[in-house]
Structures are given as C-alpha cells and as structure tokens.
C-alpha positions in Angstrom: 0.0 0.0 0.0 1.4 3.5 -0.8 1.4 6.0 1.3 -0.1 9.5 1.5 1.6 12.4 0.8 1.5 14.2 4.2 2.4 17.4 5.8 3.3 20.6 3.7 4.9 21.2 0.2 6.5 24.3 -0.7 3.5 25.2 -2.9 0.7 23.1 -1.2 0.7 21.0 -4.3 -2.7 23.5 -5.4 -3.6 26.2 -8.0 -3.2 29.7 -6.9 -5.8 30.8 -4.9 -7.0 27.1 -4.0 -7.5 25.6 -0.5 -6.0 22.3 -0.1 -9.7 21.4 1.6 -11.6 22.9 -1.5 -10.4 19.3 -3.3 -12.8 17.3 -1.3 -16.3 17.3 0.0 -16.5 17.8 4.0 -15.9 14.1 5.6 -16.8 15.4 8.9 -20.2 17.4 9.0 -21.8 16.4 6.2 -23.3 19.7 4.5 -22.2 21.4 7.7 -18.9 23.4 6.9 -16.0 23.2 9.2 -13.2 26.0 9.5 -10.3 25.4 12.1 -9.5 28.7 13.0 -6.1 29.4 15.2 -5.9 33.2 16.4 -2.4 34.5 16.2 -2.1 38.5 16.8 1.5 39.5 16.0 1.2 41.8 19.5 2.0 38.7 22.0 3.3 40.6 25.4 4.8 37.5 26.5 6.9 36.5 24.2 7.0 39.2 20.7 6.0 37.1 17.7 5.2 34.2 19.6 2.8 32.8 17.3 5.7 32.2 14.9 8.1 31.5 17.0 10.6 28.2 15.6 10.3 25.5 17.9 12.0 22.5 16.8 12.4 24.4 13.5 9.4 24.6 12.8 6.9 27.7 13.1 4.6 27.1 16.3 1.5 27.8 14.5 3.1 25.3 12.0 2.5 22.2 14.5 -1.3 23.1 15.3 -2.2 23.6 11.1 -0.6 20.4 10.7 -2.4 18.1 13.4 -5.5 19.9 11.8 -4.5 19.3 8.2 -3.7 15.7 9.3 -7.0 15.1 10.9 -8.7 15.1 7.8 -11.6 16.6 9.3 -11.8 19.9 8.0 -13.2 22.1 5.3 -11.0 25.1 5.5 -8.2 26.2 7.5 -7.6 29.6 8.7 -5.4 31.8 10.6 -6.7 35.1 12.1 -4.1 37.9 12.3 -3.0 41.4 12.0 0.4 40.9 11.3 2.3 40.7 7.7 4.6 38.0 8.6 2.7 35.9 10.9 0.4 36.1 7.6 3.3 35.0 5.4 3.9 32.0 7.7 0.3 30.8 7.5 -0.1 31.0 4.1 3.1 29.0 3.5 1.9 26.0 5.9 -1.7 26.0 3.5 -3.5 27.9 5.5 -5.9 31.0 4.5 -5.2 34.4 6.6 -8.4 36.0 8.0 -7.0 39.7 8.5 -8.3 40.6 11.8 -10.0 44.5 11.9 -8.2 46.7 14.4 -11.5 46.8 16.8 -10.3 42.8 17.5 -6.5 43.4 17.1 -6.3 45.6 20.3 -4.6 44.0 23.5 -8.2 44.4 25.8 -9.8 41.9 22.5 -11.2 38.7 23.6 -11.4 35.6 21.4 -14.8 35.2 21.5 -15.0 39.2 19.3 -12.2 37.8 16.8 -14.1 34.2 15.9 -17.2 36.4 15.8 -15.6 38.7 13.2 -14.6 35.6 11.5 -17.8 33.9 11.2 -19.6 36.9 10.3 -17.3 37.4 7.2 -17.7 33.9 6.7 -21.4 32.9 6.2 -20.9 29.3 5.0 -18.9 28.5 7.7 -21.3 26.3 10.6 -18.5 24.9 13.4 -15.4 26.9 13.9 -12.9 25.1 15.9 -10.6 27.7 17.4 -7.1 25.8 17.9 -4.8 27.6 20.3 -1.4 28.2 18.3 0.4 27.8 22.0 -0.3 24.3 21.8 2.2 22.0 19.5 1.3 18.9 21.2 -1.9 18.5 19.7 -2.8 15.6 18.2 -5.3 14.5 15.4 -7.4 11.8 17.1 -8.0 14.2 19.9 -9.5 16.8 17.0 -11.6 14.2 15.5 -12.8 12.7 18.3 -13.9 16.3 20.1 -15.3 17.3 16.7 -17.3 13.8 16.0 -19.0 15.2 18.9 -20.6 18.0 17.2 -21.3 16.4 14.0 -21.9 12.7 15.8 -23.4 13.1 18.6 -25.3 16.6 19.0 -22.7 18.7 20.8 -23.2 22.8 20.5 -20.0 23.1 21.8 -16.5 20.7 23.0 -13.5 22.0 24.9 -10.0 20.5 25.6 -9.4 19.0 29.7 -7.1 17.9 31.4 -7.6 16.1 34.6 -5.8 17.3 37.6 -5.6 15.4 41.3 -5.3 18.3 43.2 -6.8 19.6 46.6 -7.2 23.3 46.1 -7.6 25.8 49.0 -8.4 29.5 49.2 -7.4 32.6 51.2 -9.9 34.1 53.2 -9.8 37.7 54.5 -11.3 38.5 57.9 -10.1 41.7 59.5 -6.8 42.0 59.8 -5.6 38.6 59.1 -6.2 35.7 57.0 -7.9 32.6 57.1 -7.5 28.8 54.5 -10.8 27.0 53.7 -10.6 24.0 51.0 -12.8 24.6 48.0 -12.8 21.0 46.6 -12.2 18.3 49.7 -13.5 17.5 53.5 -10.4 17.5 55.2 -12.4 15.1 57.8 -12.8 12.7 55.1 -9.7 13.0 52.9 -10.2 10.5 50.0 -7.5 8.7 48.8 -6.4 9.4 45.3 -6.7 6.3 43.7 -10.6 6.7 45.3 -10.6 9.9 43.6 -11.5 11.1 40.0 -10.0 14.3 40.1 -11.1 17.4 38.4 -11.7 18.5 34.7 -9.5 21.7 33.6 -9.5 23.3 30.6 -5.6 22.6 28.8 -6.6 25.5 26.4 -5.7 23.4 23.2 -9.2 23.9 21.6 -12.4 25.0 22.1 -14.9 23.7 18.8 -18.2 25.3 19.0 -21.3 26.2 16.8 -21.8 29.3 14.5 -25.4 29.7 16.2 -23.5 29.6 19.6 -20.8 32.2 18.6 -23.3 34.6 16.9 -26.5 34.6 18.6 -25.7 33.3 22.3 -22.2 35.5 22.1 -21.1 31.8 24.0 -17.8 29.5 23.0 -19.3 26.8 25.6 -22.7 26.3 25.9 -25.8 24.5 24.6 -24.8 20.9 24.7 -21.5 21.7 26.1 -18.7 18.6 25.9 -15.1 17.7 26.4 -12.3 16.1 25.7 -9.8 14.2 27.7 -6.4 15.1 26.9 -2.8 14.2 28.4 -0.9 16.3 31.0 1.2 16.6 28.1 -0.3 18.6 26.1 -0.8 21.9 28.5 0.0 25.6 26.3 3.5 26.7 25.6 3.6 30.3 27.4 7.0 30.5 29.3 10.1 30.2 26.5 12.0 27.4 29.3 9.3 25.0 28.1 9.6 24.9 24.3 12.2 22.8 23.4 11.8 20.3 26.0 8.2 19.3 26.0 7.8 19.7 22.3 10.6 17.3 21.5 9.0 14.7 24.4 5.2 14.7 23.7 4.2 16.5 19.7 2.7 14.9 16.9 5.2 13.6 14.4 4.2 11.9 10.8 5.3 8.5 10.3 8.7 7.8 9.4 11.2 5.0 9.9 13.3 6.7 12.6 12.7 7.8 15.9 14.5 10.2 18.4 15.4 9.6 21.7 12.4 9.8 23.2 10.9 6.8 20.9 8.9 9.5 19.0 7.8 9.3 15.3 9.7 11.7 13.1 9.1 12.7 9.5 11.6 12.9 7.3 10.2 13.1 3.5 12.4 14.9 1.4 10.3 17.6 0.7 9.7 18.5 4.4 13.7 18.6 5.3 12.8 21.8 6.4 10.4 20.9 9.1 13.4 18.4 11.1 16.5 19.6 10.5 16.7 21.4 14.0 14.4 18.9 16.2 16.8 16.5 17.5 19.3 13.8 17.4 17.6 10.3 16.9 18.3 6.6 17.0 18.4 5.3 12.7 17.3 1.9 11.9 18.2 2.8 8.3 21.2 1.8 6.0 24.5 1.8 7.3 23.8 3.4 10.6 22.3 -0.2 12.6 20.6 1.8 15.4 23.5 4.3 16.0 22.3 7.5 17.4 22.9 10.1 14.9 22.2 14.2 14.5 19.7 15.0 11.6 22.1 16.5 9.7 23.1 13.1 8.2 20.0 12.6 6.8 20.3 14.8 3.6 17.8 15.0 1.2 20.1 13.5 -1.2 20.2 10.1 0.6 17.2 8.6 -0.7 16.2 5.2 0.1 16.7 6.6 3.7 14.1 9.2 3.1 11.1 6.4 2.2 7.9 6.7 4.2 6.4 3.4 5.3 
C-alpha cells in the first residue's frame, strides 16, 4: 500500500488561490462546513512574535495547522491575524489568513469578538474550531474525536481537559488577618487518590463550537456543552523554558522510519527537510547506521532510500 503524501509542500501542491480542503467534499459534517481557525495577533506581550516562534524548527502555529490538516476533518483552515509576517507563515503551511479588523487586534480583544468577526465574514462556515497556536502537542485523534462530537453526537459546543488530582484551598480575609478553607475536599474525610477522580481543567488546546453559539448566544461553551480528555502533556507553551523540552517529548510527528530519543515518530520526506532539521538527534534503523544515534544533519535529502515513508 502506498502512502499518503503528508504534511506541507513548498506550494501546497494547489492552483493559486485554492485551498487544499476545497479538493474534497467535508468528511466530517456532512453539508455542515468546518473551519479550524487558530488566532495568532503579531502583538503577544509574553513573548513578541510568539505565534511564529521556531520551535523544533518549525513555526509554532506550524504544528497546530498540521495536526489539523492531518485530521482530515476539516473544510477550511484559517489563521486570524494582523500581522504581515505571521500572515506570510500561514499561508506557507496551506492555511488562509483572515486579516483581523483593528476593533479585535487591540490588546483588551477577547477571542470570542475575533471568531465572531470571523464567522460573520464567513457565512458558510457552521462549526469553527478555534485551535490555540500555543499548543504543539496537539494531536489528530484528539481533533476528530472532540469534533465527531458535534457532528456525531449533537454537541453545541466541546472543549480540551485535562484532569488534575489536586486539593485546592483558598485565602480568606477576615479583618486584619487571614484565614485557608478547602474549595474541593472534606479535610475530615480526605479521600485517597486512587478513590478519587480528580477534576476536569481546561488545557486551552481547543475549544470547537457552533456558528449559532458564537453569533446569537455570544457563547464559545454552551448549549450541549462537551469535552475532551487530553494528556498532561499537552498543557500551552507560554513561558520560553518550556519549548524545546516538551515539544521534543510529547508532539505529533508523521510517520517515518526513525525515531529520536524519546521513541517518538519523526518525518523525514524529502520535501519537508525543512520541518526536522533542528528537532533533535535520533536513533536510525536505516542503512548503514544499525541503530546508532545520529544528529539529523546526516539525513540529507540527497540520501534517498533513507528518506522512504512506510
């Protein structure tokens, strides 16, 4: 069996002004149109340019437009921005730029006014899945399951979690000093944790909701609201000491015949060279290396037969 061409060609492989998910009827709503939409302002306080940001040597909104490509479960992709390069970026990982109005550019903006914007300039569009560009770890079974869902199983609206074992506790003020009640355990009957289920929290990866929601309720959870169960792993990038680290331990990575040191799945088609050059060294099963840890630099384009997908 041959395999699919995956990830993303210098020129998307498409006419010019085609979207790669015009070439196909939707395969996850049926007549309902789908749009994953990752918001990426070019005025991040945190850290400037954040959005695209090389992380492994790739673009960080790169990793998020890929899971979501890879998914196969959506109509259109878009990124929503008001900067020129961030724009550039998008458009060279197959993405289509909505250019963001000053009114939902400004640092006091919420989400929920930019995805409004968006799907009032886009009237065909009826589930927007808004996929946080902070979040490279994303993977696409955990898009199609939260968006099978919607389209499945009658959700209005599905949100990334992570579950979290922790007894929480809050300050209380009285007077002059200060008192600690718990919010989430009897301290009479503290359970166990293995007697425990622990609490949902939103990771922030995603949030997948309906156009009626967005427009009419001015809601990104609501209605039927649902979630999806994600790993620790994949919490939001917002501090530059966790980049590297987590990204080469826990993304999604296209199939290849070589892994890194962690035992993850690395591409390495020729035309994507560009996307692995910087990630890591890696353990090759290939050739004349026999399992020898090499860096990526010895896998040049050049060297074919080690360049074969599965």
């Amino acid at each position: 069996m041959s395999s699919r061409k995956r990830g993303f060609p210098p020129d998307n492989g498409l006419r010019d002004g085609e979207h790669l998910a015009c070439k196909r009827p939707s395969r996850a709503g049926g007549d309902k149109h789908i749009a994953a939409l990752v918001l990426a302002r070019g005025g991040s306080k945190g850290i400037p340019l954040k959005n695209i940001k090389m992380l492994a040597g790739v673009p960080l909104i790169g990793w998020v437009l890929r899971a979501a490509k890879d998914s196969e479960m959506f109509d259109s992709l878009w990124v929503s921005t008001d900067h020129d390069e961030i724009e550039k970026v998008a458009k060279a990982c197959g993405a289509k730029v909505h250019r963001r109005s000053p009114e939902v550019s400004r640092d006091s903006s919420s989400s929920l006014e930019t995805i409004q914007e968006f799907a009032r300039l886009n009237p065909e569009v009826n589930v927007i899945c808004n996929i946080q560009a902070t979040s490279p770890c994303l993977h696409p079974k955990h898009v199609k399951e939260a968006l099978e869902m919607i389209t499945l199983q009658g959700f209005d609206s599905v949100f990334s979690v992570v579950r979290k074992h922790h007894f929480r506790w809050q300050e209380v003020k009285q007077g002059i000093g200060q008192l600690t009640k718990p919010l989430n355990l009897d301290p009479s009957n503290r359970p166990r944790r293995q007697d425990w289920d622990g609490e949902l929290c939103e990771s922030g990866s995603f949030y997948f909701t309906t156009r009626d929601l967005v427009l009419n309720k001015g809601l990104l959870q609501g209605g039927k609201v649902g979630h999806c169960e994600m790993p620790s792993s994949s919490i939001q990038m917002t501090s530059t000491g966790l980049w590297q680290s987590r990204v080469l331990r826990y993304p999604y990575k296209q199939d290849a015949n070589c892994s890194n040191l962690a035992g993850l799945e690395l591409s390495t088609e020729t035309e994507l060279w560009w996307l692995i050059i910087n990630v890591a060294k890696y353990t090759c099963y290939k050739s004349r290396w026999n399992g020898s840890c090499q860096e990526f630099g010895h896998h040049s384009p050049s060297e074919g037969k080690k360049l074969s997908l599965r």
